[in-house]
MIMARZA-285171 format. One record per residue (C-alpha): residue number from 1; residue in three letters; x, y, z. Coordinates in steps of 0.05 Angstrom, whole numbers, plus 5000, padded with zeros to 4 digits. Example, Ala and Ser with C-alpha at 12.3 -4.5 7.8 and 13.67 -1.06 7.14 Angstrom:
% residues 2
{pt 1,ALA,{5246,4910,5156}},
{pt 2,SER,{5273,4979,5143}},
This chain:
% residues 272
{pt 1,UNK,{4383,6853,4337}},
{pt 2,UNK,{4370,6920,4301}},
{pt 3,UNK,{4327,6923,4238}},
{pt 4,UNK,{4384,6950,4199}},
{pt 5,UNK,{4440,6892,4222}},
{pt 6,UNK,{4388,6842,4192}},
{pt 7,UNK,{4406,6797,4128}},
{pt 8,UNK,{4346,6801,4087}},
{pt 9,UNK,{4349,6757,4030}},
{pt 10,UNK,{4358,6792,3966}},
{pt 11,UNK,{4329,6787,3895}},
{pt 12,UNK,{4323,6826,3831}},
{pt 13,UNK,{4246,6849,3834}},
{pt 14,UNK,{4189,6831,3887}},
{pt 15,UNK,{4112,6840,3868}},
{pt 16,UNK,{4057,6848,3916}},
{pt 17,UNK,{3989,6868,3911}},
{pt 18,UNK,{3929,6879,3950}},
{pt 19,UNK,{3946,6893,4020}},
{pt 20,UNK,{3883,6923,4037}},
{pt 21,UNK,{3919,6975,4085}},
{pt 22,UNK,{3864,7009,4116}},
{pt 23,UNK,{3828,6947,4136}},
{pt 24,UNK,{3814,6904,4188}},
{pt 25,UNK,{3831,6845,4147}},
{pt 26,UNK,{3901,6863,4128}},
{pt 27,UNK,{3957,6818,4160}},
{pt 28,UNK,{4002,6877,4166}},
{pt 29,UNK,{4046,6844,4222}},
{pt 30,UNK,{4065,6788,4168}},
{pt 31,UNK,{4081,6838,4114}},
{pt 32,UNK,{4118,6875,4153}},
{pt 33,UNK,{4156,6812,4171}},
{pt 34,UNK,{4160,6795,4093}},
{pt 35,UNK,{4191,6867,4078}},
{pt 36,UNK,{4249,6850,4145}},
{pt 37,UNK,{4264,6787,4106}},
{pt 38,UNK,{4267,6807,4037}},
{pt 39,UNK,{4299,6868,3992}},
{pt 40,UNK,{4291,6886,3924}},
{pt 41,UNK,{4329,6930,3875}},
{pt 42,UNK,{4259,6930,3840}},
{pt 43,UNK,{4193,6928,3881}},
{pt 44,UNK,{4126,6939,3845}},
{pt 45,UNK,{4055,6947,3880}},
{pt 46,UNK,{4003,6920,3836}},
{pt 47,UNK,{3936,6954,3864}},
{pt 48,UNK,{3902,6955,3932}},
{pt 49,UNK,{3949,6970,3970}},
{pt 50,UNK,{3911,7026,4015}},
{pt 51,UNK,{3841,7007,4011}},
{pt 52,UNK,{3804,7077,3993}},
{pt 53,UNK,{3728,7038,4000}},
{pt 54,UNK,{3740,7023,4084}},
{pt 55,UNK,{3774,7081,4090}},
{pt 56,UNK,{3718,7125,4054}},
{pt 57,UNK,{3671,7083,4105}},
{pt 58,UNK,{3699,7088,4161}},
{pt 59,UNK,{3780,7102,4181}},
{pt 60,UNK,{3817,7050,4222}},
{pt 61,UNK,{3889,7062,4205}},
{pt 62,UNK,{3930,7026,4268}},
{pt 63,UNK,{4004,7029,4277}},
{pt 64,UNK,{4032,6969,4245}},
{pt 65,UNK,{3996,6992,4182}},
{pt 66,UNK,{4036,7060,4182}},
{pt 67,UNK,{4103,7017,4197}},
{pt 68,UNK,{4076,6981,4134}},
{pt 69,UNK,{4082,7057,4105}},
{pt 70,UNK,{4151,7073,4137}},
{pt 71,UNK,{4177,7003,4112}},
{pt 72,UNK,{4164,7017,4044}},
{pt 73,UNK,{4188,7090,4038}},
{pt 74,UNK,{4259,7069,4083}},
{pt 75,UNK,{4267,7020,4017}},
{pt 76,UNK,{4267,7080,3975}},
{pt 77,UNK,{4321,7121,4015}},
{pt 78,UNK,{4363,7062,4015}},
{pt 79,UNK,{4364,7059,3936}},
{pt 80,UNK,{4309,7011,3913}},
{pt 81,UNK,{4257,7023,3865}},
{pt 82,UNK,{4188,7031,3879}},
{pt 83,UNK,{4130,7026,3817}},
{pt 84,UNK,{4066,7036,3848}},
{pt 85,UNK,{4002,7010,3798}},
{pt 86,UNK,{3938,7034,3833}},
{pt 87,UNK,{3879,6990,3827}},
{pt 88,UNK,{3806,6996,3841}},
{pt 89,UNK,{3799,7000,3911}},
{pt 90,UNK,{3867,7049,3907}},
{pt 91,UNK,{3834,7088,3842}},
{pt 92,UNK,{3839,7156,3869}},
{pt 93,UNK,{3923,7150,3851}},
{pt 94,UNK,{3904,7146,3784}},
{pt 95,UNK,{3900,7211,3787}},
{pt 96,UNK,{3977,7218,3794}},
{pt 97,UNK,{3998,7174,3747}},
{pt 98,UNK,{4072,7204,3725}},
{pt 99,UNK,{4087,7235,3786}},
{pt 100,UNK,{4119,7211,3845}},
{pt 101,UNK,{4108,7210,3915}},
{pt 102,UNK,{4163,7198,3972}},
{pt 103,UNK,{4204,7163,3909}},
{pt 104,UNK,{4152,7118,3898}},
{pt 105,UNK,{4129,7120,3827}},
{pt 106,UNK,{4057,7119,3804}},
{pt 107,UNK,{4047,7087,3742}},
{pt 108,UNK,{3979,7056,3704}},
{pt 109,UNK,{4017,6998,3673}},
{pt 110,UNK,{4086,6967,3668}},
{pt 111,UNK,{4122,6930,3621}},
{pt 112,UNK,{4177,6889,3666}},
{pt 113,UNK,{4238,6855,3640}},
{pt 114,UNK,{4271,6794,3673}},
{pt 115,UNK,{4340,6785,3679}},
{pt 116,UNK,{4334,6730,3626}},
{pt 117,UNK,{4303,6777,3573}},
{pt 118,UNK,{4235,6758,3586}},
{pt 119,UNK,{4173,6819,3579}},
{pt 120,UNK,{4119,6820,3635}},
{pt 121,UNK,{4063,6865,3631}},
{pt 122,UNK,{4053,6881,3703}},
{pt 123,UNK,{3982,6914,3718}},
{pt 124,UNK,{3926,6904,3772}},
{pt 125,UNK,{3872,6871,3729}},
{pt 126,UNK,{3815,6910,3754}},
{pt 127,UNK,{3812,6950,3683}},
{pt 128,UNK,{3784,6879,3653}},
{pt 129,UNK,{3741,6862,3705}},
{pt 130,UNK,{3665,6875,3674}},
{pt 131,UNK,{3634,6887,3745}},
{pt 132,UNK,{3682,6938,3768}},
{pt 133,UNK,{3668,6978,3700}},
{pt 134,UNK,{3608,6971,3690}},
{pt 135,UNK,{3571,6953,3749}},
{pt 136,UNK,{3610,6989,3810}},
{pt 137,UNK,{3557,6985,3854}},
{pt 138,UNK,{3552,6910,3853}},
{pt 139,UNK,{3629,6910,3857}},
{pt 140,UNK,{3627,6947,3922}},
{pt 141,UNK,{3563,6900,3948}},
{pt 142,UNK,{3606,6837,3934}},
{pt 143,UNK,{3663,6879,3974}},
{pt 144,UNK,{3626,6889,4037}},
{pt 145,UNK,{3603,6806,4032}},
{pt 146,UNK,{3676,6789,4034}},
{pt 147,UNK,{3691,6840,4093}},
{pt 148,UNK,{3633,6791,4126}},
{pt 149,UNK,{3658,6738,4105}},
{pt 150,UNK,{3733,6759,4137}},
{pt 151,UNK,{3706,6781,4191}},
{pt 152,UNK,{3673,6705,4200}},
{pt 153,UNK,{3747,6683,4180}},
{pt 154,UNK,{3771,6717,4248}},
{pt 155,UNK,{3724,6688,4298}},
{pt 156,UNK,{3728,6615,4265}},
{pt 157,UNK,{3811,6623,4269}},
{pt 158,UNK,{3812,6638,4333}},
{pt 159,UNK,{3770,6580,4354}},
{pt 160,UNK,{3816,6536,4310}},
{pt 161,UNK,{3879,6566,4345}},
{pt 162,UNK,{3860,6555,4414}},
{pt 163,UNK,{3848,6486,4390}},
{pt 164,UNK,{3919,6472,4362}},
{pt 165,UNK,{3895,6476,4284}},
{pt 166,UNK,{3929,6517,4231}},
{pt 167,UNK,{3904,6574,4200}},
{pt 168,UNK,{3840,6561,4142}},
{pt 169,UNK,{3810,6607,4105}},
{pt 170,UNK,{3725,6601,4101}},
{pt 171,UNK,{3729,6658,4042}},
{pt 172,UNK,{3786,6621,4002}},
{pt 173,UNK,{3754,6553,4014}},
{pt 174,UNK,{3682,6580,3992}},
{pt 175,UNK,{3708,6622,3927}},
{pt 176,UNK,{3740,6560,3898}},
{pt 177,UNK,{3681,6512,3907}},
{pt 178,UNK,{3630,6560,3884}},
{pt 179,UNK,{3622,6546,3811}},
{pt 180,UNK,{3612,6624,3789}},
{pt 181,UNK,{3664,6643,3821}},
{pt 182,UNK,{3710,6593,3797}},
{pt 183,UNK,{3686,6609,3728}},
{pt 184,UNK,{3700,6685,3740}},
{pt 185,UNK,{3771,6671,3755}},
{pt 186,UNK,{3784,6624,3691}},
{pt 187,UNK,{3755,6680,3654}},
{pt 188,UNK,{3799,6736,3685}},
{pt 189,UNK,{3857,6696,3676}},
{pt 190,UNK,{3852,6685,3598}},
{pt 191,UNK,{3829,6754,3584}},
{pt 192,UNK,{3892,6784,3627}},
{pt 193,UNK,{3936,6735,3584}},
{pt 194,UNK,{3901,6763,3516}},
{pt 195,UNK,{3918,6828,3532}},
{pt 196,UNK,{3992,6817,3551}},
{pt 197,UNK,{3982,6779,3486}},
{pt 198,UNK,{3962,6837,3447}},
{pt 199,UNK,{4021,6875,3489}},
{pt 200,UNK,{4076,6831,3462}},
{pt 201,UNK,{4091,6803,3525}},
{pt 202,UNK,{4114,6737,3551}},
{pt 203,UNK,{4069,6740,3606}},
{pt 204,UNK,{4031,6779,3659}},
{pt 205,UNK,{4035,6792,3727}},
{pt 206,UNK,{3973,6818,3757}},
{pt 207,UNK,{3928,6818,3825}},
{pt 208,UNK,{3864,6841,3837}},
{pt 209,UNK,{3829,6766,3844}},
{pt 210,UNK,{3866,6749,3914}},
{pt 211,UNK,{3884,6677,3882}},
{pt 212,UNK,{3961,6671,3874}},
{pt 213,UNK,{3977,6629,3810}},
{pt 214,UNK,{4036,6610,3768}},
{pt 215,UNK,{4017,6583,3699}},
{pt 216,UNK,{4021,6575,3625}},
{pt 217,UNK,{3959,6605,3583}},
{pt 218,UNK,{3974,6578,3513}},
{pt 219,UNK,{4042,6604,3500}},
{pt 220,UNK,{4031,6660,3561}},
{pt 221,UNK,{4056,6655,3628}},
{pt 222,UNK,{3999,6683,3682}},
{pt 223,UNK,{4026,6699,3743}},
{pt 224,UNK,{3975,6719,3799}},
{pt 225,UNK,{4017,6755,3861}},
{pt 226,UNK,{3962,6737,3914}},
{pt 227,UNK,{3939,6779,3966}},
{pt 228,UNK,{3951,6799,4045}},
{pt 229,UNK,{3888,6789,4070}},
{pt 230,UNK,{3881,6715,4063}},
{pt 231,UNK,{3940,6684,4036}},
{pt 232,UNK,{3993,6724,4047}},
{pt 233,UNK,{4034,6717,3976}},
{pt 234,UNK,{4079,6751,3930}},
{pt 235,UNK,{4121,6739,3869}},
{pt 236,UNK,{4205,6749,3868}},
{pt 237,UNK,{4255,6753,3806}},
{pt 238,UNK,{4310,6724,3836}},
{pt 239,UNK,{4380,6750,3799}},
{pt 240,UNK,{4376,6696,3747}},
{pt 241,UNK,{4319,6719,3716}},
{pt 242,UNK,{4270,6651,3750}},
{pt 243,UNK,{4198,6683,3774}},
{pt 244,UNK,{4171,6639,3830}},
{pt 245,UNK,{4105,6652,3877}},
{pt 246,UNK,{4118,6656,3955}},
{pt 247,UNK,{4068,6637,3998}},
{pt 248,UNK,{4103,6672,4067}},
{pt 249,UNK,{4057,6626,4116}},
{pt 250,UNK,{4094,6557,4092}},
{pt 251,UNK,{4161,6591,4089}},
{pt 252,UNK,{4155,6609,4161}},
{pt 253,UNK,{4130,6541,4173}},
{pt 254,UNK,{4183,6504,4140}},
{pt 255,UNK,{4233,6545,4176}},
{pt 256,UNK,{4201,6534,4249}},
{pt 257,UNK,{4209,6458,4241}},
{pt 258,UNK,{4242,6417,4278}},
{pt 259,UNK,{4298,6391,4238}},
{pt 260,UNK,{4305,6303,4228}},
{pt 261,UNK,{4339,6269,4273}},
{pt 262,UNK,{4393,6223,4236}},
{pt 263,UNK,{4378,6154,4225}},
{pt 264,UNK,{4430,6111,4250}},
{pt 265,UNK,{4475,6070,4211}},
{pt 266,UNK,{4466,6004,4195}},
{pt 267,UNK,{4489,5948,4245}},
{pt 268,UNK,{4497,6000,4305}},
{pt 269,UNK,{4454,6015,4351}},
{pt 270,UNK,{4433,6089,4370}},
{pt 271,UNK,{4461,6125,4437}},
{pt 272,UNK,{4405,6138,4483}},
């Protein structure tokens, strides 16, 4: 079937953030699957979404990455919205902020309302992240220990495919267990829902961290879109207004399942 007979599934507004285009890491097969199956009147990219550091470091741009590209802007042309918020390793768009490229908006910040009146600052996160402004060196050090450590992701995955197991992710498991980082990510959380705060939001929608979340900060709602290097999330408004994180891995999974057989009734027995 032809991309344009497909159904995608529609909703109001879809965030994703940090696709790391430009990297070996990026699953840019499975986003481009995600962008078949959904569509958006609204679609914002929080930050990361071409990876300027690799690229500066060395260029490895391979064709599903620029169908990643074409994807996006063939949304545009067929009426949807496009908000682009750059983020750190995407900083040289700041730069443009106001103008638009292909249709696609660049903005700093956004200020998103649901369908059920509700304000969400949407914004990368990288702007309150004390290592990116102050120490950018040890940002981009900590960078290249999480290419290695993606890179590591790789060759264990493969050996876990060939073996029948599902996909795990070494970084993930290791930046959750580690108490610093765990710590980092509390702190990141509150001070993105402080600021939304300050903004007279109802919440925030953000990136920059690579840990999808949905919860309540006080009387804030932090939403966390994820990433497409590890996990493979993103957030959708559907047309009533309800926000609600998808991780795209499980979806696929649920739908690939076989379905239950039937149980039989009660007092007969089943037809072999």
């Amino acid at each position: 079937m032809a991309e344009d007979d497909e159904r995608p599934i529609r909703v109001r507004t879809l965030f994703l953030s940090d696709l790391h285009l430009g990297t070996r890491g990026c699953q840019a097969a499975l986003l481009l699957d995600f962008l078949r199956d959904y569509d958006a009147d609204t679609l914002y990219l929080v930050g990361d979404i071409v990876d300027g550091w690799q690229l500066k470091s060395g260029w490895y741009w391979p064709q599903a990455h620029n169908d990643v590209v074409q994807k996006l802007l063939r949304k545009v042309r067929k009426g949807a919205r496009i908000v682009y918020l750059p983020g750190n390793h995407d900083e040289f768009l700041r730069d443009y902020v106001g103008t638009t490229f292909g249709g696609i908006e660049i903005a700093e910040t956004a200020l998103h309302e649901t369908a059920d009146g509700r304000r969400y600052l949407v914004i990368h996160g990288d702007q309150f992240d004390m290592v990116v402004r102050h120490s950018p060196w040890l940002a981009h050090l900590g960078d290249g220990a999480y290419t290695l450590a993606l890179s590591l992701n790789t060759l264990l995955n493969r050996a876990r495919r060939r073996l029948g197991l599902a996909y795990w992710s070494l970084s993930a498991w290791a930046k959750l267990r580690v108490k610093n980082a765990v710590s980092y990510i509390g702190r990141f959380e509150t001070i993105l829902a402080d600021e939304a705060r300050r903004q007279e939001a109802d919440g925030v929608i953000c990136g920059h961290i690579h840990h999808a979340a949905d919860r309540m900060i006080g009387d804030l709602r932090y939403l966390n879109t994820g990433d497409w290097v590890e996990s493979c999330t993103g957030i959708v408004e559907h047309y009533d207004g309800r926000l609600e994180v998808l991780h795209y891995p499980a979806l696929l999974r649920a739908r690939q399942a076989p379905e239950p057989v039937p149980a039989a009734a009660p007092g007969r027995r089943a037809v072999a």
